[in-house]
C-alpha positions as CSV (number, residue, x, y, z in Angstrom):
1,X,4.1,27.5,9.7
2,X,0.3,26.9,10.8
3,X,-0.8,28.5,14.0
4,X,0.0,25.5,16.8
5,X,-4.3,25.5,17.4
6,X,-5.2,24.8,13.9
7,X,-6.5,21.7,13.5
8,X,-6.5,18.9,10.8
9,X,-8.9,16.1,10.6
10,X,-7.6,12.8,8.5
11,X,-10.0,10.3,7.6
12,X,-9.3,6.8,6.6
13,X,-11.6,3.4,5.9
14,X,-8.9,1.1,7.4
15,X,-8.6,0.8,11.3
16,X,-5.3,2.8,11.2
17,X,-2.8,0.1,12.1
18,X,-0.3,-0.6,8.9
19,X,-0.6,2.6,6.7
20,X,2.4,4.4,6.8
21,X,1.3,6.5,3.7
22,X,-1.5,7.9,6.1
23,X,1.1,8.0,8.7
24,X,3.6,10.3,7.0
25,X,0.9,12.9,5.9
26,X,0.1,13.1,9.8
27,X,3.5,13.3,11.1
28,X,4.2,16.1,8.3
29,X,1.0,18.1,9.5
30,X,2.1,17.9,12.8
31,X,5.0,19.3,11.7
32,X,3.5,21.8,10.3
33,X,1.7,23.2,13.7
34,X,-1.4,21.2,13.2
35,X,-3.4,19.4,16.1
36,X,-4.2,16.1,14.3
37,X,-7.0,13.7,14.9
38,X,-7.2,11.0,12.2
39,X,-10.3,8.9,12.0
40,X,-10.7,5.0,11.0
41,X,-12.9,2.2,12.6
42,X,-11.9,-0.5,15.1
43,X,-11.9,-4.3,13.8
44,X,-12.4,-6.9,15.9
45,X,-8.4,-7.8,16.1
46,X,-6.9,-4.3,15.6
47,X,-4.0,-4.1,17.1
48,X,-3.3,-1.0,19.9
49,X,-1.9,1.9,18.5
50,X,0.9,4.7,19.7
51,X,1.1,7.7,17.0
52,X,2.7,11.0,18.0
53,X,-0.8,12.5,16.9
54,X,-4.9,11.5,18.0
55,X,-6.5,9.1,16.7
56,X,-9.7,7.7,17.1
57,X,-11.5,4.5,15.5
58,X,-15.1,4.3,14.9
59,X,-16.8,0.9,16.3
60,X,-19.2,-0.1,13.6
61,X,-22.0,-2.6,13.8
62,X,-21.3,-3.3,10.1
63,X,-17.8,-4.0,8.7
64,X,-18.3,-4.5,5.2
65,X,-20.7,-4.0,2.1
66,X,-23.1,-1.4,1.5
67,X,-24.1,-1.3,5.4
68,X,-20.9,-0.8,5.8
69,X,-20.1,2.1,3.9
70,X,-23.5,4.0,4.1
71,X,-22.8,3.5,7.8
72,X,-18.9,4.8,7.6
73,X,-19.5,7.8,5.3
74,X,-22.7,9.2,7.6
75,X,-21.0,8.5,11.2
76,X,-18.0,10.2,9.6
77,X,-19.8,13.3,7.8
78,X,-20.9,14.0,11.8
79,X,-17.4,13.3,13.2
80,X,-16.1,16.2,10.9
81,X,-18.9,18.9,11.0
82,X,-19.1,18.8,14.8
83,X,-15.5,19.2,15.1
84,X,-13.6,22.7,14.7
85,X,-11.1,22.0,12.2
86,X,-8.2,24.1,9.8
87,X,-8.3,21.5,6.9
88,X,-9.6,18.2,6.0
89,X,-7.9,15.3,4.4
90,X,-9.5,12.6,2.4
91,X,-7.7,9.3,1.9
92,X,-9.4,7.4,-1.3
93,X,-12.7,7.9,-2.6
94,X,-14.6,6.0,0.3
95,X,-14.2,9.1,2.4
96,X,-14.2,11.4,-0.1
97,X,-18.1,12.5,-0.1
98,X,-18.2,13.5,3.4
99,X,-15.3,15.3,3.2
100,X,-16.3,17.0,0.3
101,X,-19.9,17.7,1.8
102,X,-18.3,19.2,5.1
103,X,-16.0,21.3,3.3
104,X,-18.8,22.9,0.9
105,X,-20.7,23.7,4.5
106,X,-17.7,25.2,6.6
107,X,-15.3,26.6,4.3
108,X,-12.9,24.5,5.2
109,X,-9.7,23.5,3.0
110,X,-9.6,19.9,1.8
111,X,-7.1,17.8,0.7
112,X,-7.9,14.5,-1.5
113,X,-5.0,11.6,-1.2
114,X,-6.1,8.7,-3.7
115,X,-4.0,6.0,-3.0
116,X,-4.8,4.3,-6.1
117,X,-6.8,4.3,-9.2
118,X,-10.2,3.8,-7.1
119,X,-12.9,3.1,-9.6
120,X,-10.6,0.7,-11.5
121,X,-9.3,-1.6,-8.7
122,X,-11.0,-5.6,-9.7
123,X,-13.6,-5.2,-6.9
124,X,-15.3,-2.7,-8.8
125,X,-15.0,-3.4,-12.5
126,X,-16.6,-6.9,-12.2
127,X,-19.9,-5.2,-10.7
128,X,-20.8,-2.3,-13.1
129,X,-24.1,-1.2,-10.7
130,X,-21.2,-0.8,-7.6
131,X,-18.6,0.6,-9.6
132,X,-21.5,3.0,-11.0
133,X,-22.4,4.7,-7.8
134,X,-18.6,5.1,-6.9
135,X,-18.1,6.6,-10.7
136,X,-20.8,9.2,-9.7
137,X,-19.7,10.5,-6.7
138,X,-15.9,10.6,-8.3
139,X,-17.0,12.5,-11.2
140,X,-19.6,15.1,-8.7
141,X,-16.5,15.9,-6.6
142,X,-13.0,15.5,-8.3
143,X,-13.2,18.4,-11.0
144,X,-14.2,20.4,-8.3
145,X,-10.7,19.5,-6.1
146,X,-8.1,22.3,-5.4
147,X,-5.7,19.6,-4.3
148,X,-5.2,16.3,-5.3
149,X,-2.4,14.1,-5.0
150,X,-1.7,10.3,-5.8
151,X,1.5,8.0,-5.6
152,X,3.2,7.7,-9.1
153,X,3.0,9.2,-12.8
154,X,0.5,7.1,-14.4
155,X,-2.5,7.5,-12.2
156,X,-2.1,11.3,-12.1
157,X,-2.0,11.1,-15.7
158,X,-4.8,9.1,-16.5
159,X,-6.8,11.3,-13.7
160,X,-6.0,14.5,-15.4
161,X,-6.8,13.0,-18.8
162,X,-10.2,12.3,-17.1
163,X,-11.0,15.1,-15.2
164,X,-8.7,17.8,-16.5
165,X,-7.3,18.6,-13.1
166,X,-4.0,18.6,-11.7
167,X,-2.8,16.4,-9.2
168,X,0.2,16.3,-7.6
169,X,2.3,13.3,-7.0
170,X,4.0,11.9,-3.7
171,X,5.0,8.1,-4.3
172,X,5.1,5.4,-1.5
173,X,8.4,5.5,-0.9
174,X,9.1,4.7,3.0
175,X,11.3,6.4,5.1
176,X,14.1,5.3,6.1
177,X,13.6,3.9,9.8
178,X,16.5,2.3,12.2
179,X,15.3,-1.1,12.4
180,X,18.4,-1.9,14.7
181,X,20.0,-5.4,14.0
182,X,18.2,-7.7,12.1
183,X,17.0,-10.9,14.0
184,X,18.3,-14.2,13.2
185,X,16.2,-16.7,10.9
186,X,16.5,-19.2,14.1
187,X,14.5,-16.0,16.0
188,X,12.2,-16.0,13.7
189,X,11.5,-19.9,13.0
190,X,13.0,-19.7,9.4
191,X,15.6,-22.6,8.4
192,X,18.9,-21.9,7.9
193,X,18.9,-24.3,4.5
194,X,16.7,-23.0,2.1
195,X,16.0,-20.1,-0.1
196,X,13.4,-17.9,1.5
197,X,11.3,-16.0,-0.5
198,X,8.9,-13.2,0.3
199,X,5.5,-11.7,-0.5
200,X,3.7,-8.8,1.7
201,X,1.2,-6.1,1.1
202,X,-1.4,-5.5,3.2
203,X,-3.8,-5.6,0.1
204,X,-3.0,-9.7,-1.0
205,X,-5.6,-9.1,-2.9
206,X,-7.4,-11.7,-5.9
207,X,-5.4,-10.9,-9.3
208,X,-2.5,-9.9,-7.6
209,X,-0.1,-12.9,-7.9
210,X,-0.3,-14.8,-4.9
211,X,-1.8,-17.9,-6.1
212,X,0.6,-18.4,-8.7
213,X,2.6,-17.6,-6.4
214,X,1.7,-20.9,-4.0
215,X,1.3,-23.0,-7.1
216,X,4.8,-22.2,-7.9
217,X,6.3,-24.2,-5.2
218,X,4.8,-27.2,-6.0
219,X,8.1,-27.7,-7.5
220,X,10.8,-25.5,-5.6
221,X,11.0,-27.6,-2.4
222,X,14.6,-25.9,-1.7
223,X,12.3,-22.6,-1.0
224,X,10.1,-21.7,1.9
225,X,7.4,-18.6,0.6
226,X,6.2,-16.4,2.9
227,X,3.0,-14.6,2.3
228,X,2.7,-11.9,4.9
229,X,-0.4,-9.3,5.2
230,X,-4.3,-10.3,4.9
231,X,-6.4,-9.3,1.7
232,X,-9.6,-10.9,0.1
233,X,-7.3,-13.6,-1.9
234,X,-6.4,-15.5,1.9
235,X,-9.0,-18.3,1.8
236,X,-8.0,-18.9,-1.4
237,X,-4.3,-19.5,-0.4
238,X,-5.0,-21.6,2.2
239,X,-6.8,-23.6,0.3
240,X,-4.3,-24.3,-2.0
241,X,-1.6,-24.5,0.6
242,X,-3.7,-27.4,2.2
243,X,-4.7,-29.2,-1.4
244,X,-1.2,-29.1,-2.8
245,X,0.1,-29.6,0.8
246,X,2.5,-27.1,0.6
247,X,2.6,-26.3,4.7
248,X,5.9,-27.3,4.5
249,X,6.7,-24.8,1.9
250,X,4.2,-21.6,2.4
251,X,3.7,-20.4,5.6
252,X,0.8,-17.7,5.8
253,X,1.5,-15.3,8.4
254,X,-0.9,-12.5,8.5
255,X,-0.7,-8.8,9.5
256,X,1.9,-7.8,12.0
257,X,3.8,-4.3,13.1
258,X,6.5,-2.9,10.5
259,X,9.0,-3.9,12.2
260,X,8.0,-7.5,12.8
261,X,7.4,-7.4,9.2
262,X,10.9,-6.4,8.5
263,X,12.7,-8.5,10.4
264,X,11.3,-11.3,7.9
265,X,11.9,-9.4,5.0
266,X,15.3,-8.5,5.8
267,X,16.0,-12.4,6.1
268,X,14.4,-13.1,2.6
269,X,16.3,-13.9,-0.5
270,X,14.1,-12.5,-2.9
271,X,10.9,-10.2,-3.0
272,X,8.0,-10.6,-5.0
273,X,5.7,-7.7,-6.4
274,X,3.7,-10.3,-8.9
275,X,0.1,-7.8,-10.0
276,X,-1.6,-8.4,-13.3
277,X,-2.8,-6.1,-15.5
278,X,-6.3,-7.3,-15.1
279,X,-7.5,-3.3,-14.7
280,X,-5.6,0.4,-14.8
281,X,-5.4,0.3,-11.1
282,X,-3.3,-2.7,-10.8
283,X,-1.3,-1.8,-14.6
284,X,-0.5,1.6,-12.7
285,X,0.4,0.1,-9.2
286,X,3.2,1.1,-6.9
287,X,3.4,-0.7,-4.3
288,X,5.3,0.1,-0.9
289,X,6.6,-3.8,-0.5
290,X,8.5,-2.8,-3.9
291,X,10.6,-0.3,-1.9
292,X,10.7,-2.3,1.6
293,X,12.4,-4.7,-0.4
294,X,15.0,-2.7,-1.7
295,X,15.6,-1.3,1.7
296,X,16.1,-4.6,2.5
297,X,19.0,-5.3,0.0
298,X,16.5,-8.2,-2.1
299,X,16.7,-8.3,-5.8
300,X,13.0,-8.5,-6.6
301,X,10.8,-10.6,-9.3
302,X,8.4,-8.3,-10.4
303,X,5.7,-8.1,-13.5
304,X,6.0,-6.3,-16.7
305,X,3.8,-3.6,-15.6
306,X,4.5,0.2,-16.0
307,X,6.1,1.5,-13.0
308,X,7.2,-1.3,-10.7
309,X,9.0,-2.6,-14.4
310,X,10.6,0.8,-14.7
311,X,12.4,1.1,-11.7
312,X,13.6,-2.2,-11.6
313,X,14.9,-1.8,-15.4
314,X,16.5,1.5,-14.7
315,X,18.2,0.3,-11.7
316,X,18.8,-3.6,-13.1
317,X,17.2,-4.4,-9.3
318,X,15.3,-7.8,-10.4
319,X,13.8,-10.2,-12.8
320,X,10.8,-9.1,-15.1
321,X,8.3,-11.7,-16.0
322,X,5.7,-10.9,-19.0
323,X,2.7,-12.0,-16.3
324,X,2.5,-14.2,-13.2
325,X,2.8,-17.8,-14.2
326,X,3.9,-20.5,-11.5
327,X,6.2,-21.8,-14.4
328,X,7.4,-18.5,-15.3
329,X,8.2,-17.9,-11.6
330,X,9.9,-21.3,-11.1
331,X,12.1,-20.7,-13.6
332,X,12.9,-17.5,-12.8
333,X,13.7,-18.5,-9.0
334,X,15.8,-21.5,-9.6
335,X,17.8,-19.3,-12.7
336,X,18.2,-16.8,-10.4
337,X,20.2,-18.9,-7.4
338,X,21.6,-21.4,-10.0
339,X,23.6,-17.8,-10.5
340,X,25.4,-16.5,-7.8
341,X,27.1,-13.7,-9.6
342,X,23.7,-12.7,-11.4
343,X,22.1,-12.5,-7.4
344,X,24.8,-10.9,-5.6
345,X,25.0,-8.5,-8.8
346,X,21.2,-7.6,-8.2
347,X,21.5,-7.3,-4.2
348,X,24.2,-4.5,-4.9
349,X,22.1,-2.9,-6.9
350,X,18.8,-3.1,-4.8
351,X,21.2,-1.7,-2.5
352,X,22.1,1.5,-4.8
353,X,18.2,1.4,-5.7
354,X,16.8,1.9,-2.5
355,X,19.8,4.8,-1.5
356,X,18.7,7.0,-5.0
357,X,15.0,6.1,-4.5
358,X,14.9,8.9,-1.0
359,X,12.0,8.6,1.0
360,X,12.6,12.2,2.3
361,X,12.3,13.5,-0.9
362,X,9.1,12.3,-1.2
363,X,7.9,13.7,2.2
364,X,9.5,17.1,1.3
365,X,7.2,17.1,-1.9
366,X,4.5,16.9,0.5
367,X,5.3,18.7,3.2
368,X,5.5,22.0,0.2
369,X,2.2,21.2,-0.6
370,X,0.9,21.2,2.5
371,X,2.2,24.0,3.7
372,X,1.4,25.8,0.6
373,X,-2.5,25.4,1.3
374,X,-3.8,28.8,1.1
C-alpha cells in the first residue's frame, strides 16, 4: 500500500470528461494511497466534472494543431516539475515527452498508458513530416520505458517487435456499473416501431465506418441509426444526412455522460463497431463501445479485423463483415431481423460474452502493476 501523502500526477490531452480508461487508472491509484491530480485542458463546452480524485483542466489559447500541442506539452512539462509527486502517468504519446523529461530530472517513477497504436492512427500516416516528429520522440523515449501498458495483444506485440520492450496489457473492458432501470424509448424520443440501431465512440473518426454507415440507410427506412460521440468524421455525416435526407433516419447526437449514453444503447437493437483496416492502429483496435454493447445484451455487426473479430467469433456475439460497405451492412441488418431465432440466439450470447469478458479482471491486472512499481 503507498503511503496516503504520495502523490500521482495523470496527464491527459482530452478535457477529462468521457475516458473511463483514464478514469479507472485514477480510481485504482487512489486506491492504492495515492493523492491524485490528473491534468487535461478545458474546451469551450466541457461539461462539469465530479471524480472522487483532483483534477484540473488547462485553458489553452490554442486547441488544436501544432500551437496546440507545443502549447500543451510546455504548460504541462511546468504543471509536473513544480509539483511534488510519487509517480507520473503518461496517457498516449502527446504527453509522453514531458513526462519523460520530468521524470529524467526528479527521479520520479513513470508509467506510459498508450491507448492505441499512436504513430499509426490515419491522422498521422497521411502526413509523413507530422507523423515524423511524433516517430522521433516515440523512438527517443519508449526503449527507455520501465513500464508500458496498452489495451489488447496485438499492439503490445507489434510494440515489442519494434522496440524490444515489454509492455503489459489491460484491455478496455468497462466495469460493470448499476445503471438502475433502463429508460423507456418514449423517454428518450425513440419510436416504438422500428429497429434502432447504434454507433458510439468518442473517436467517430474518418475511416472508421460511419459514413457507410449513414449511406446504409438510404434503404433501411424500418431503422432509425444513432451516431452518438463527436470525432473529425461529424461534418461529414451531417452532410450526408442532409444530402440523402436521412434526418428521419440518423439522428446525430453528440457527446453526453455514460449514463445518458447508456440509456440509448440499452434501447438499441444492434451495435455497430464498423473500423477499416486502413492502418495498424485501426487493424489492432479495441474499442470500449464493443463491450458497452455487450453489456447491453446487443448482438453486434462488426469488421473482420483482428481482435473486435475474435471475440465476437469465439463468443458467436455478432455478424462479421469482410469491410464496411453500406450494401454489405444492409444486408446484414435486414438478414439479421428477417431472423428472429438467429437475433435472440446472439442477444443470449452477448449476454454470456459480456459476463466472461470481467471488467474487474482487467482492473486487477492493473491494480498489480501498479502497486508493483518499485
Amino acid at each position: 500500500m503507498a503511503p496516503s501523502r504520495q502523490r500521482a500526477l495523470v496527464s491527459v490531452t482530452n478535457d477529462l470528461a468521457t475516458d473511463n480508461r483514464v478514469h479507472r487508472t485514477c480510481t485504482v491509484l487512489t486506491e492504492l494511497g495515492y493523492d491524485v491530480l490528473l491534468i487535461g485542458r478545458r474546451l469551450p463546452h466541457s461539461p462539469p466534472l465530479e471524480r472522487p480524485y483532483r483534477t484540473r483542466r488547462m485553458r489553452l489559447l490554442f486547441n488544436k494543431g501544432p500551437l496546440f500541442y507545443a502549447e500543451f506539452n510546455v504548460r504541462l512539462f511546468f504543471a509536473l516539475f513544480f509539483r511534488r509527486a510519487a509517480l507520473l502517468v503518461a496517457n498516449d504519446l502527446d504527453t509522453l515527452w514531458p513526462n519523460h523529461l520530468v521524470a529524467r530530472l526528479t527521479g520520479r517513477r513513470l508509467v506510459y498508458d498508450t491507448h492505441e497504436f499512436y504513430t499509426e492512427v490515419p491522422e498521422l500516416v497521411g502526413r509523413p513530416r507530422v507523423r515524423a516528429v511524433w516517430l522521433a520522440i516515440e523512438r527517443r523515449i519508449f526503449p527507455r520505458l520501465r513500464t508500458v501498458i496498452t489495451v489488447n495483444d496485438s499492439i503490445a506485440q507489434a510494440y515489442q517487435e519494434r522496440y524490444g520492450t515489454k509492455v503489459h496489457v489491460v484491455r478496455n473492458i468497462p466495469m460493470r456499473r448499476d445503471l438502475g432501470p433502463a429508460p423507456s424509448r418514449a423517454e428518450l424520443g425513440l419510436p416504438a416501431d422500428r429497429r434502432v440501431l447504434i454507433l458510439q465512440g468518442a473517436g467517430i473518426n474518418i475511416e472508421r465506418g460511419a459514413e457507410e454507415a449513414v449511406l446504409a440507410m438510404r434503404e433501411l427506412p424500418e431503422c432509425l441509426l444513432l451516431i452518438i460521440g463527436s470525432g473529425d468524421a461529424w461534418p461529414v455525416l451531417e452532410r450526408l444526412v442532409r444530402d440523402n435526407r436521412l434526418a428521419d433516419r440518423v439522428r446525430l447526437l453528440g457527446r453526453m455522460p455514460y449514463e445518458r449514453m447508456m440509456g440509448y444503447t440499452r434501447n438499441a437493437d444492434l451495435g455497430l463497431t464498423l473500423d477499416k483496416d486502413t492502418n495498424l492502429n485501426y487493424r489492432f483496435s479495441l474499442p470500449n463501445k464493443l463491450f458497452d454493447y455487450l453489456h447491453a445484451g446487443l448482438p453486434v455487426l462488426a469488421t473482420d479485423l483482428p481482435e473486435v473479430a475474435g471475440i465476437m467469433r469465439r463468443y458467436d456475439a455478432g455478424i462479421v463483415l469482410p469491410q464496411a460497405d453500406p450494401g454489405a451492412i444492409r444486408d446484414a441488418v435486414r438478414a439479421l431481423f428477417q431472423d428472429p431465432p438467429r437475433e435472440k440466439a446472439l442477444r443470449e450470447n452477448a449476454t454470456f460474452a459480456a459476463r466472461a469478458l470481467d471488467g474487474e479482471a482487467e482492473t486487477a491486472v492493473l491494480r498489480a502493476l501498479l502497486k508493483d512499481l518499485g
